[in-house]
VEXDOMAR-353807 format. One line per field, with one value per residue: residue in three letters; x negated, y, z negated of N, C-alpha, C, CB in turn. Coordinates in steps of 0.02 Angstrom, whole numbers, plus 32768, in hexadecimal, padded with zeros to 4 digits. Last residue first. Glycine has a CB too. Layout:
VEXDOMAR-353807
residuo (ALA; ...)
nxx (X; ...)
nyy (Y; ...)
nzz (Z; ...)
caxx (X; ...)
cayy (Y; ...)
cazz (Z; ...)
cxx (X; ...)
cyy (Y; ...)
czz (Z; ...)
cbxx (X; ...)
cbyy (Y; ...)
cbzz (Z; ...)
***
This chain:
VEXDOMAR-353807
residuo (UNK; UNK; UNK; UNK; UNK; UNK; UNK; UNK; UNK; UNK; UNK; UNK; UNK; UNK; UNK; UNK; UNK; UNK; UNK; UNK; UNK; UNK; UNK; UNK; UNK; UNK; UNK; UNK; UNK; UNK; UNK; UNK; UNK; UNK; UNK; UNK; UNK; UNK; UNK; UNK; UNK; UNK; UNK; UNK; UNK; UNK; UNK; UNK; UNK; UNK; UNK; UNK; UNK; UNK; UNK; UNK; UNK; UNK; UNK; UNK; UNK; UNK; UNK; UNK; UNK; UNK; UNK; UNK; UNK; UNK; UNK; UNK; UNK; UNK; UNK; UNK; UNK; UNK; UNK; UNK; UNK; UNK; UNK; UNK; UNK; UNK; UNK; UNK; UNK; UNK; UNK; UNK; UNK; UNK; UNK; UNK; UNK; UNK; UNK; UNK; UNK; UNK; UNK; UNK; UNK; UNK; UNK; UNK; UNK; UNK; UNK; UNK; UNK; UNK; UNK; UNK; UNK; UNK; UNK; UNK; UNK; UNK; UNK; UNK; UNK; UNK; UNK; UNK; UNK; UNK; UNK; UNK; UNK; UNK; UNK; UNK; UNK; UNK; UNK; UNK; UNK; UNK; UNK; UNK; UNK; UNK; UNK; UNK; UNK; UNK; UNK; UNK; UNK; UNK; UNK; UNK; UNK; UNK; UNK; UNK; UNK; UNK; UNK; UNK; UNK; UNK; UNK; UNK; UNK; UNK; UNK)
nxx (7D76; 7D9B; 7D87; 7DE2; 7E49; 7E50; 7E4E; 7ED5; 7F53; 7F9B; 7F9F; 7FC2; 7FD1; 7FF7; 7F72; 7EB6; 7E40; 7D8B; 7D15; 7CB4; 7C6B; 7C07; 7C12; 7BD1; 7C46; 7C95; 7D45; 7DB1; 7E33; 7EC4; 7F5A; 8002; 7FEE; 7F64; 7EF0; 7EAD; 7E38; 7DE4; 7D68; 7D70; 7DF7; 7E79; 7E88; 7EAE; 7ED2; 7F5A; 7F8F; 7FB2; 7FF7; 7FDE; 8041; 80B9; 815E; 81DB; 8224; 8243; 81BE; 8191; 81F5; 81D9; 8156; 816A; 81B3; 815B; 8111; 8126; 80ED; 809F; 8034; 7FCD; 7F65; 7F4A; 7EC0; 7E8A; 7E03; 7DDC; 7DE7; 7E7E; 7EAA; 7ED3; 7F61; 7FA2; 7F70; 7FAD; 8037; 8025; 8019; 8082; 80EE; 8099; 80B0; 8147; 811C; 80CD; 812B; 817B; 815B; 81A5; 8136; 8095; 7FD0; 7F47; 7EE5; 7E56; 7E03; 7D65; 7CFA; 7C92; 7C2F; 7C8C; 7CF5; 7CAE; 7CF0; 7D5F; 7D97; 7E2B; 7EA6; 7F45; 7FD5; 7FF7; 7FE5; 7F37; 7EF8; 7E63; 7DE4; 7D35; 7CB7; 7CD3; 7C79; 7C2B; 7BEC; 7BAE; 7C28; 7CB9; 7D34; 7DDE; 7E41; 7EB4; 7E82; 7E52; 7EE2; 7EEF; 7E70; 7EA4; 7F17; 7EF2; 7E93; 7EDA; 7F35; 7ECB; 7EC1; 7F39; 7F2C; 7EC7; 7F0E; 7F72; 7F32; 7ED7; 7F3A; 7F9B; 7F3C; 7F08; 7F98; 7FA6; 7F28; 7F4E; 7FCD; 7FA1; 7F3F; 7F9C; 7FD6)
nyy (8AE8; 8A72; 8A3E; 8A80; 8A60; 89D3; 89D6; 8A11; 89E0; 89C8; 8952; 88BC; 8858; 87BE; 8785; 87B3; 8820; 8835; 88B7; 88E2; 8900; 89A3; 8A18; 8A7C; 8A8D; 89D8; 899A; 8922; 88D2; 886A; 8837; 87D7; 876C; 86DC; 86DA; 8749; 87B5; 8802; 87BB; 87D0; 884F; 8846; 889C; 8943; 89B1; 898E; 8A2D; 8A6A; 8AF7; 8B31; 8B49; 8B75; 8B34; 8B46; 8AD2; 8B10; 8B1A; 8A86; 8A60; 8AA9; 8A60; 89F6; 89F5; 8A16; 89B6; 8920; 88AE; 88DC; 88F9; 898D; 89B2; 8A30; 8A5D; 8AED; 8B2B; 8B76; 8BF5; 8C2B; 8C00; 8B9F; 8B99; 8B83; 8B03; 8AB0; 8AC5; 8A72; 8A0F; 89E2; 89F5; 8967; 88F5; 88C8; 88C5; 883D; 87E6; 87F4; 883B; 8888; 88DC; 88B5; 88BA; 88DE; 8977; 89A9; 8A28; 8A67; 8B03; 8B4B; 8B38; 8AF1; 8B19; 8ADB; 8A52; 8A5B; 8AE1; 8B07; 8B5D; 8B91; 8B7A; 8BB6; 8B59; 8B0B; 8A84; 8A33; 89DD; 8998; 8951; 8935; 8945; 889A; 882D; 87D9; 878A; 8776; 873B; 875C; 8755; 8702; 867B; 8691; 868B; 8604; 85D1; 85E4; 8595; 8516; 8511; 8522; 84A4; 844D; 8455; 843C; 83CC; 837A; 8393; 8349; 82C0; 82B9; 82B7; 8256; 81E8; 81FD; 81AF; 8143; 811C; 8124; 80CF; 8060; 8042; 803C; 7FC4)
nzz (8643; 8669; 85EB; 8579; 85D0; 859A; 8527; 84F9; 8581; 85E9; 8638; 8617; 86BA; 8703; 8775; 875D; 876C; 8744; 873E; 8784; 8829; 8857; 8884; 8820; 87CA; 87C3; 87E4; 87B2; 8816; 87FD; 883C; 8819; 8898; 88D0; 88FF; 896C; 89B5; 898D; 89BD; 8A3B; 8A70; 8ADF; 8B58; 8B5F; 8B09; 8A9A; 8A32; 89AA; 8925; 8899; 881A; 87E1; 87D3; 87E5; 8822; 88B4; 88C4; 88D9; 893B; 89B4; 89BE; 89D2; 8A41; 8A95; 8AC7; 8ADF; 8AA5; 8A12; 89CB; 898E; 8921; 88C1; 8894; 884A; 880B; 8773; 8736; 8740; 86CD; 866E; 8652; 86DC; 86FA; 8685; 86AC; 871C; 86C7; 86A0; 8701; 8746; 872A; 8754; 87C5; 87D1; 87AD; 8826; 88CA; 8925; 8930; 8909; 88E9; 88A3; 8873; 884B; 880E; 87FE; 87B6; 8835; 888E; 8919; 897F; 89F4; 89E1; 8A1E; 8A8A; 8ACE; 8B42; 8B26; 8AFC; 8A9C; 8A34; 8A93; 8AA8; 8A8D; 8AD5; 8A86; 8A4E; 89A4; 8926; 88EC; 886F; 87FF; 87E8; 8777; 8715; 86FE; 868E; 867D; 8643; 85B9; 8589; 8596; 8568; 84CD; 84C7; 84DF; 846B; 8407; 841F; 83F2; 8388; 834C; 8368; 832D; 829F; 82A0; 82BA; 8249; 81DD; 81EE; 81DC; 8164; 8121; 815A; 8118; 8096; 808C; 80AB; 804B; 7FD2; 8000)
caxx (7D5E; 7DAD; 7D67; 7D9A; 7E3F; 7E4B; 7E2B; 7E87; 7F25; 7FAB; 7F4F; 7FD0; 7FC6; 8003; 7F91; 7ED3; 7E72; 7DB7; 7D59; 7CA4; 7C8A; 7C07; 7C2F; 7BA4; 7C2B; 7C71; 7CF7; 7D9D; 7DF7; 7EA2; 7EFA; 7FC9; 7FCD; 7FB8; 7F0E; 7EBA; 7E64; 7E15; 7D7B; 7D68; 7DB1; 7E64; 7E80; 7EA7; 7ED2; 7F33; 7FB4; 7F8E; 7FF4; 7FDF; 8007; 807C; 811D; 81B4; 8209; 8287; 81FB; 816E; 81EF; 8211; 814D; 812D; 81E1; 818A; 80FC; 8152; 8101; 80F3; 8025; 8020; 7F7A; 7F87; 7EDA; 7EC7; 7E1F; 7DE1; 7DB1; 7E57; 7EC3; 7E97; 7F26; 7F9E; 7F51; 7F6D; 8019; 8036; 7FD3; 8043; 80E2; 80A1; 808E; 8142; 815C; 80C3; 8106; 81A4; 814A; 81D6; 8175; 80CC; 8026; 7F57; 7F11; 7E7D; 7E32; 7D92; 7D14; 7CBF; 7C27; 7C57; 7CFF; 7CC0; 7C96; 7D6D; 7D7E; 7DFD; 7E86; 7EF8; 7FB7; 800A; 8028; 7F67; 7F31; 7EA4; 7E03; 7D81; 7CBE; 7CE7; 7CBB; 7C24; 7C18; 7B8A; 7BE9; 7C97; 7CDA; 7DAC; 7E03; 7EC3; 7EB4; 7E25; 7EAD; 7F0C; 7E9B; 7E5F; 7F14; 7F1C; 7E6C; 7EBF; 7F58; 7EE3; 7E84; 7F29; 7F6F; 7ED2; 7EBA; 7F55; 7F59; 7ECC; 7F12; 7FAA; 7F52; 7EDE; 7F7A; 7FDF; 7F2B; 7F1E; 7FD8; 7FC4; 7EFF; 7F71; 8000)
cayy (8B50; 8AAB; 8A18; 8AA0; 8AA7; 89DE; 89BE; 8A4F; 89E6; 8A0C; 8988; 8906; 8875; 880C; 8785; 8787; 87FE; 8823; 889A; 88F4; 88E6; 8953; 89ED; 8A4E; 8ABB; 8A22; 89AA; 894F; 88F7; 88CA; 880E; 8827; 87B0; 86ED; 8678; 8726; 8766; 880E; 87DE; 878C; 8813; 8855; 885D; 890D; 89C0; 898A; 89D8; 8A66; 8AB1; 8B44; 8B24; 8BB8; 8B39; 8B77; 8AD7; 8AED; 8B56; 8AC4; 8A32; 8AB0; 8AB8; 89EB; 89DB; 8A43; 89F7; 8952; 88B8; 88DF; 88B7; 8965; 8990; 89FB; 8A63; 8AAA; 8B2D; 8B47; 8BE3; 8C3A; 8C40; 8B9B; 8BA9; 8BC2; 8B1B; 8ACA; 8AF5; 8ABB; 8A0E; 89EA; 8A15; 89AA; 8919; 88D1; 8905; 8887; 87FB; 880E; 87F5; 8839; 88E6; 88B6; 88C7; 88DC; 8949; 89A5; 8A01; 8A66; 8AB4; 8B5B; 8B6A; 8AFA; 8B1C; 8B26; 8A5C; 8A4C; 8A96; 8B1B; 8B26; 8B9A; 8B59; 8BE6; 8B6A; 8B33; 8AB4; 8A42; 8A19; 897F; 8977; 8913; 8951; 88F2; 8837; 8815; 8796; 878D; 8768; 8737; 8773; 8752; 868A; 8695; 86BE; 8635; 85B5; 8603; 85F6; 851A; 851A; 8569; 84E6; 8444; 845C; 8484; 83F0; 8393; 83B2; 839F; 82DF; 82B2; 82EC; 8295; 81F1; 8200; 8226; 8175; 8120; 813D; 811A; 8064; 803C; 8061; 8000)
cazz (863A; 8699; 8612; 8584; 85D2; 85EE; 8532; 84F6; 8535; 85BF; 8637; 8607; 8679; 86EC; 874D; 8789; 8751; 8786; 8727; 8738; 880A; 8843; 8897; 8857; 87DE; 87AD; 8800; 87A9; 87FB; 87DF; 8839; 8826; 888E; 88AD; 8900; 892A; 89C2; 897A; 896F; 8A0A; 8A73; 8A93; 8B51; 8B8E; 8B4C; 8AAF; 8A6D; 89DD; 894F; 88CE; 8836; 87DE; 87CF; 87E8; 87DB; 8877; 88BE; 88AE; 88F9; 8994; 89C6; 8997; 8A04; 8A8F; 8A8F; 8AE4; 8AE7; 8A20; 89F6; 89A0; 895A; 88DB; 88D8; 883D; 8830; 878A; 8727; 877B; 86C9; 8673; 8639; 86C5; 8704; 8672; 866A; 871F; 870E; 866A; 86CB; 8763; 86F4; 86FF; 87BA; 87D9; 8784; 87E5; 888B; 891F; 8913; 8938; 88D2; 88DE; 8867; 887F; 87EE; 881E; 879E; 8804; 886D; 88F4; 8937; 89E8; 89D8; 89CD; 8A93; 8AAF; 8B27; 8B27; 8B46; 8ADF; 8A30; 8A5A; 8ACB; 8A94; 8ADB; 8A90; 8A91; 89FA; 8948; 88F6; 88AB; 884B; 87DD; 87C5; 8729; 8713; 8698; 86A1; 868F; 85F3; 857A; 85CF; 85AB; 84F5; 84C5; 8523; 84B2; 8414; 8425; 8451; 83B3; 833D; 837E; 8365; 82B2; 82A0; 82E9; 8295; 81E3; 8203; 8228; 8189; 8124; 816A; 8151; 809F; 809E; 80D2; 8076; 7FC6; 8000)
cxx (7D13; 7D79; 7D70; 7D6E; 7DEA; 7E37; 7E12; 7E58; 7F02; 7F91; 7F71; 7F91; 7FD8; 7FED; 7FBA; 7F2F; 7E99; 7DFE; 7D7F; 7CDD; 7C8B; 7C41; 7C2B; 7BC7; 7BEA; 7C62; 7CD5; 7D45; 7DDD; 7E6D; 7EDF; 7F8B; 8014; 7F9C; 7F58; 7EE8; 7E78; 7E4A; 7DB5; 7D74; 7DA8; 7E15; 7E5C; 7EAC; 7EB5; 7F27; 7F6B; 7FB7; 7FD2; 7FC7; 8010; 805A; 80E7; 817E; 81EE; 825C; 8229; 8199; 81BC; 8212; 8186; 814D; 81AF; 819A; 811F; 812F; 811E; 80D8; 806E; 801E; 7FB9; 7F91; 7F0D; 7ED3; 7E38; 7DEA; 7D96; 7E10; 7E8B; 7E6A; 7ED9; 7F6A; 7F60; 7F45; 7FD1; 8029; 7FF0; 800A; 80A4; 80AD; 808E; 8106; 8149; 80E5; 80C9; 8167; 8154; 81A1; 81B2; 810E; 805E; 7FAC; 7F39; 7EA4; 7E6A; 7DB2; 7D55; 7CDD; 7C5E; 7C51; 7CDA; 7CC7; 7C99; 7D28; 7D67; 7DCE; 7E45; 7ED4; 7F68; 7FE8; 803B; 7FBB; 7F3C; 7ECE; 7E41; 7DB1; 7CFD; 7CDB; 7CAC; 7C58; 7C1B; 7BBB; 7BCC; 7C5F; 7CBD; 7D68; 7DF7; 7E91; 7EB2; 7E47; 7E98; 7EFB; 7EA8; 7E5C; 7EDB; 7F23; 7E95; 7EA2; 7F2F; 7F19; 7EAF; 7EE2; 7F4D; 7EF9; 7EB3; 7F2E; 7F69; 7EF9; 7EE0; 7F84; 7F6A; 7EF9; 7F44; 7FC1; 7F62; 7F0F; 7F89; 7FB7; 7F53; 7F52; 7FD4)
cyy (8B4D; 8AE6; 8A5B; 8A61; 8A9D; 8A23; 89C8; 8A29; 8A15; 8A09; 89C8; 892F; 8892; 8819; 87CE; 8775; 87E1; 8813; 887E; 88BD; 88E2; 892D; 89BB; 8A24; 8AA3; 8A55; 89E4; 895C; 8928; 88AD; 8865; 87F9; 87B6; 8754; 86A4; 86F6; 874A; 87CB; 87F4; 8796; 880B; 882F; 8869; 88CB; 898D; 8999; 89CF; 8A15; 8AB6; 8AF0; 8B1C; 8B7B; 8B59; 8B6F; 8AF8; 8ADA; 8B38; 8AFD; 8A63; 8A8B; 8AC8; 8A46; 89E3; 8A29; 8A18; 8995; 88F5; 88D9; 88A6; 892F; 8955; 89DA; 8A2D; 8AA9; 8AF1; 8B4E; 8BB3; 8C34; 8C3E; 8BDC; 8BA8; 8BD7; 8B7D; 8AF9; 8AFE; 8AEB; 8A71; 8A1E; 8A22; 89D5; 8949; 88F4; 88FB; 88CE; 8835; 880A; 8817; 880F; 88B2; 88B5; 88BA; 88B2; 8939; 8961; 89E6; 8A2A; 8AA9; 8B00; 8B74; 8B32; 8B13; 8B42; 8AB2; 8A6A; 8A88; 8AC3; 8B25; 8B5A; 8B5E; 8BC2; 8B7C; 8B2B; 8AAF; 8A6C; 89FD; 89D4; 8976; 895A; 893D; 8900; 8886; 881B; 87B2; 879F; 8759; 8764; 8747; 8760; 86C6; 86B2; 86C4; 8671; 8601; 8605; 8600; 8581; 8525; 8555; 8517; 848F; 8477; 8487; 8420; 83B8; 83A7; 83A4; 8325; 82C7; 82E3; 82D1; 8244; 8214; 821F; 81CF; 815F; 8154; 814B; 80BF; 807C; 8089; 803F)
czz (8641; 8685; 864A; 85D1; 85C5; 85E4; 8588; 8515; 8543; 8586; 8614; 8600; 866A; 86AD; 873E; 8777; 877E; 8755; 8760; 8726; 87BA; 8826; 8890; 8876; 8819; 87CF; 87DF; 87C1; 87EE; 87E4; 8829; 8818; 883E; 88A6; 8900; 893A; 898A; 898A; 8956; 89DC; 8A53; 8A91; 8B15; 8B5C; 8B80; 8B02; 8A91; 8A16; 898E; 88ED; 8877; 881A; 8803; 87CB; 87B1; 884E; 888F; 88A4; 88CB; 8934; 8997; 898E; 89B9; 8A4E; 8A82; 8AB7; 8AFE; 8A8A; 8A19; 89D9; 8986; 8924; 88D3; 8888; 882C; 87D5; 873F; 876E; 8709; 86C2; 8633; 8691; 86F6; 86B5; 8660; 86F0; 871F; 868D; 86A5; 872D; 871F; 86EB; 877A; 87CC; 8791; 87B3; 8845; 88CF; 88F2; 88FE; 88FF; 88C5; 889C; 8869; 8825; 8816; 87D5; 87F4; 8830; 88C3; 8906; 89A2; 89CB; 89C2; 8A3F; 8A89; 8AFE; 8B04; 8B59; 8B09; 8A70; 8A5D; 8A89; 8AB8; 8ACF; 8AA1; 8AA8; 8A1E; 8991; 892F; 88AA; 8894; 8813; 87CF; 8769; 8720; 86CE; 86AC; 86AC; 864E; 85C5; 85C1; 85C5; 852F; 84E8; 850C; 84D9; 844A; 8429; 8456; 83F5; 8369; 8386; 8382; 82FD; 82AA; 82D1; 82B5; 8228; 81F7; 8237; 81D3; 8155; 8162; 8173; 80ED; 8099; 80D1; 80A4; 8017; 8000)
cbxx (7D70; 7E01; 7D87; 7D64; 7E72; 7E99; 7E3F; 7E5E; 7EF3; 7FF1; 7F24; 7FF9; 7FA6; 804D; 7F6A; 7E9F; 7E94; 7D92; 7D86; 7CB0; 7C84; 7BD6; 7C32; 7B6D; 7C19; 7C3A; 7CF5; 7DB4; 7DDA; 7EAF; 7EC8; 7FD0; 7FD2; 7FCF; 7EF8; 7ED4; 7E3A; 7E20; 7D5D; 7D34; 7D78; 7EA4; 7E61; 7E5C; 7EB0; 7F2B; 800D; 7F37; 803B; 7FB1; 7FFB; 8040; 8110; 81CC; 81F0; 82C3; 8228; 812D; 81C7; 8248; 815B; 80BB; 81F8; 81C1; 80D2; 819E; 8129; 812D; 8008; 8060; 7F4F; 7FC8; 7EA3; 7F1F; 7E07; 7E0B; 7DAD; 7E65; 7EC0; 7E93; 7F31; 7FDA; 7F47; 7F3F; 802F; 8071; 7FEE; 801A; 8103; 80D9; 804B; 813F; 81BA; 80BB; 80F2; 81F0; 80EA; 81C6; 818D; 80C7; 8035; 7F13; 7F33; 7E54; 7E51; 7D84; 7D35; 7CFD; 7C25; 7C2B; 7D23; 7CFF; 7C5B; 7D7B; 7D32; 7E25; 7E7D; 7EE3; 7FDB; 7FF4; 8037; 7F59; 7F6F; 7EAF; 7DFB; 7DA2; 7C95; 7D4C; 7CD7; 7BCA; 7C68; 7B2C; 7BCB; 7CB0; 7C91; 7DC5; 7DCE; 7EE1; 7F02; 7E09; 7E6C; 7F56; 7EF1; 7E24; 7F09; 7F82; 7E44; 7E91; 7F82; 7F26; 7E52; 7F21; 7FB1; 7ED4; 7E70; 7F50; 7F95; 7EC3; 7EEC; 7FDE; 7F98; 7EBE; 7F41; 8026; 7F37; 7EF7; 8018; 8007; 7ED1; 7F40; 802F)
cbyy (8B82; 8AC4; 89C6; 8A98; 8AD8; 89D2; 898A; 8A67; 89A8; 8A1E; 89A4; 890E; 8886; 8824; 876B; 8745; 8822; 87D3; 88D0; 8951; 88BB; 8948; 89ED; 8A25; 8ADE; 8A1E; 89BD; 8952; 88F1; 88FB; 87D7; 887F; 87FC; 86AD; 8628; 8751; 8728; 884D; 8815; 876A; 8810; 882B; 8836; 8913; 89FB; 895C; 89EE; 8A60; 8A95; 8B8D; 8AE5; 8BD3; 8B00; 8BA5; 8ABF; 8AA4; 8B6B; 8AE2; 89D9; 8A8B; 8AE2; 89D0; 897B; 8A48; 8A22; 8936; 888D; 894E; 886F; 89A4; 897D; 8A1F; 8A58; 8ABC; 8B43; 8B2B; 8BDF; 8C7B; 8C76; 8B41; 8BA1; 8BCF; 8AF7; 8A85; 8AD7; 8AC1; 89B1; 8994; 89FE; 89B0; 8902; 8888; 88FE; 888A; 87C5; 87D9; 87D0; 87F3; 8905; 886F; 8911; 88B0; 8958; 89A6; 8A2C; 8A75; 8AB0; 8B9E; 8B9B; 8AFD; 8AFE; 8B35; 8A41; 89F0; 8A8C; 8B5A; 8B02; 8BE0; 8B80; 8C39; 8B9C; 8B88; 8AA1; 8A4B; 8A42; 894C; 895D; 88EE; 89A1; 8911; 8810; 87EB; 8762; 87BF; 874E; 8713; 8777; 878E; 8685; 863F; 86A5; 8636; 857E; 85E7; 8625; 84D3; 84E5; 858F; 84F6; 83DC; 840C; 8496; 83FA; 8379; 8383; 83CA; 82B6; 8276; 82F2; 829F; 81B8; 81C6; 825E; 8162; 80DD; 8116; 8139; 803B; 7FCA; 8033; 8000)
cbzz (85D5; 8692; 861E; 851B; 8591; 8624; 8515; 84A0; 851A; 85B2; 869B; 85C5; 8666; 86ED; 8723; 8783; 872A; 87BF; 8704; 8718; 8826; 8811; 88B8; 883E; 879E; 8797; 8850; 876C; 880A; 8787; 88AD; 87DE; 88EF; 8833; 889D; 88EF; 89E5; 8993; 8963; 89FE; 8A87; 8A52; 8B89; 8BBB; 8B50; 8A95; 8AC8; 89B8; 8961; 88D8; 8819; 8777; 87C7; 87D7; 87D2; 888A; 890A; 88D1; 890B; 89CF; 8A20; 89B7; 8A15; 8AC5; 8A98; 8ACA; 8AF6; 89F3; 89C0; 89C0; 8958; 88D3; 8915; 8805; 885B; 8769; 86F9; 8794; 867A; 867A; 861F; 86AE; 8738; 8659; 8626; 8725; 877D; 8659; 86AB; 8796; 86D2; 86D6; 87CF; 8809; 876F; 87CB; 888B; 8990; 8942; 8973; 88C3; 8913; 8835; 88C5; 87B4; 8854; 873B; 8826; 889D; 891C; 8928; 8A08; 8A36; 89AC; 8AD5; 8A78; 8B58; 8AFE; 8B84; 8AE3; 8A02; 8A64; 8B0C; 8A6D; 8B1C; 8A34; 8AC5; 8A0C; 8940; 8913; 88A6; 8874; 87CA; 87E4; 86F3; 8750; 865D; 867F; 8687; 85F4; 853F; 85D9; 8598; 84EC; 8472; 8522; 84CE; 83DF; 83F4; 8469; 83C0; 82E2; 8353; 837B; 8288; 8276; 82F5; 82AE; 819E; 81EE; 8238; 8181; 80BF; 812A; 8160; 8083; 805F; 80C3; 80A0; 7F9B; 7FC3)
***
């Protein structure tokens, strides 16, 4: 009887003690999921189109932190962090440059979908064939590039960029 319930606690302290393993590695998991690291990667020789159709090429933007987020209207976990992505770029008050890159077949609906929310963030459409870096598996996909155009932050996923953590990464 003794050996029985020595065993019976042994078992249910093996099986917590894995529970509670296998629960902070499936958190650490999806932790990890939104970051991803990117190693010596540097902005694309890449042209957008502005709001008015000007085209302007990403490498140009050198010299300042640049926050390109890539998006479409139809993906609902993009509409969810848009808000965040709008507040931070009011606060971070023209220290950044935000390039929303709208992936809508249609720029119009990216153009109308910013009015009906009145969001500030100024939108782009691409001006050809996305390249390697930006090719993603799913969207939203944010990078973030330094002042040398190097790659600093890749996300992958929705977030909330309305922390201090993104601001002081921007200022």
């Amino acid at each position: 009887m003794k050996l029985i319930k020595t065993i019976s606690i042994g078992t249910l302290v093996v099986g917590f003690s894995a529970a509670l393993f296998f629960t902070s590695e499936t958190k650490a998991t999806a932790n990890k999921a939104n970051t991803v690291t990117q190693s010596a990667a540097s902005m694309p020789d890449f042209s957008v189109k502005d709001e008015k159709g000007k085209l302007i090429n990403l490498r140009k933007l050198k010299g300042k932190k640049v926050f390109v987020n890539l998006w479409a209207t139809w993906c609902g976990p993009c509409r969810r962090e848009m808000p965040s992505i709008n507040n931070l770029y009011k606060k971070v008050n023209g220290k950044a440059e935000f390039i929303m890159l709208s992936l809508d077949d249609d720029f119009n609906k990216a153009l109308s979908y910013k009015a009906n929310q009145s969001f500030a963030l100024p939108m782009y459409y691409p001006g050809g064939n996305l390249p390697p870096l930006f090719q993603v598996e799913g969207i939203p996909a944010t990078f973030v590039f330094d002042e040398k155009g190097e790659l600093i932050k890749r996300f992958e996923g929705s977030m909330n960029y309305d922390t201090d953590e993104f601001l002081k990464l921007l200022n």
